[in-house]
N, C-alpha and C positions, 0 to 999 in steps of 0.2 A: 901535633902530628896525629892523624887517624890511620888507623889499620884497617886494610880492605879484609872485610869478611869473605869469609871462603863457603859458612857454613852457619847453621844456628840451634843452638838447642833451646828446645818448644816445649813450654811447657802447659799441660792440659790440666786444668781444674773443673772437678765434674763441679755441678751443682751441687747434690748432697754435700754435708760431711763426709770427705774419702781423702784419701791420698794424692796428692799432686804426681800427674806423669809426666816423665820427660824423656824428650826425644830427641835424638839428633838428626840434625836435616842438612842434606847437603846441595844447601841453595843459597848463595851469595845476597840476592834479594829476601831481607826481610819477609815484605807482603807474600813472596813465594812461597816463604815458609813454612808459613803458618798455613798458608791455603794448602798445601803439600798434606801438611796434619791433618787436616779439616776432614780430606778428599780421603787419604788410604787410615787413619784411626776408628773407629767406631766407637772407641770409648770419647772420640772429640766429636760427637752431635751432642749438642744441645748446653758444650761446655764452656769454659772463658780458654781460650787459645790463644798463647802471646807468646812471642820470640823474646828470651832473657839474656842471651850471655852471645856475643857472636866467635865463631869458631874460625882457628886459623886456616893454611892449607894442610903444616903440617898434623894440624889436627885432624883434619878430613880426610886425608890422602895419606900423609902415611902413619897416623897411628889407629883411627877408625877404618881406612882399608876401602872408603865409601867413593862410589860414583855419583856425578852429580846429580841432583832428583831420588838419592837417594834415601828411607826415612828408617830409624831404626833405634829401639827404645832406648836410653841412656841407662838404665839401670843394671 
C-alpha cells in the first residue's frame, strides 16, 4: 500500500562542511520539490538538493498551515 504524498521535505547540503537545511515543500510531485527549493532558497545554488521524507495532507494542511507551492524552513 503506498500513500499519496501531499508535500516533501527537502533537504539542502551546501557543499562546504555546514549544516544540512530542511525544508518543507508543499508539492505532491517530488521533481517539483526540489525544483521549488532550487528556485526560492539561495542557500540551494550550487548545493545537493533531494526530496527525503514525503509529507501527509495532514501534515501540510492542517498542521504546517501550507498552500500548495508553498516552501518554508523545517527548522
Amino acid at each position: 500500500m503506498t500513500t499519496k504524498a501531499f508535500g516533501w521535505v527537502v533537504e539542502v547540503t551546501p557543499p562546504a562542511p555546514s549544516a544540512i537545511i530542511r525544508f518543507n515543500v508543499a508539492e505532491p510531485d517530488k521533481t517539483q520539490a526540489v525544483d521549488a527549493v532550487r528556485r526560492r532558497v539561495r542557500e540551494a545554488s550550487g548545493a545537493n538538493v533531494a526530496a527525503v521524507t514525503a509529507l501527509s495532507s495532514h501534515a501540510v494542511y492542517g498542521v504546517l498551515r501550507m498552500k500548495r507551492g508553498d516552501v518554508s524552513r523545517a527548522d
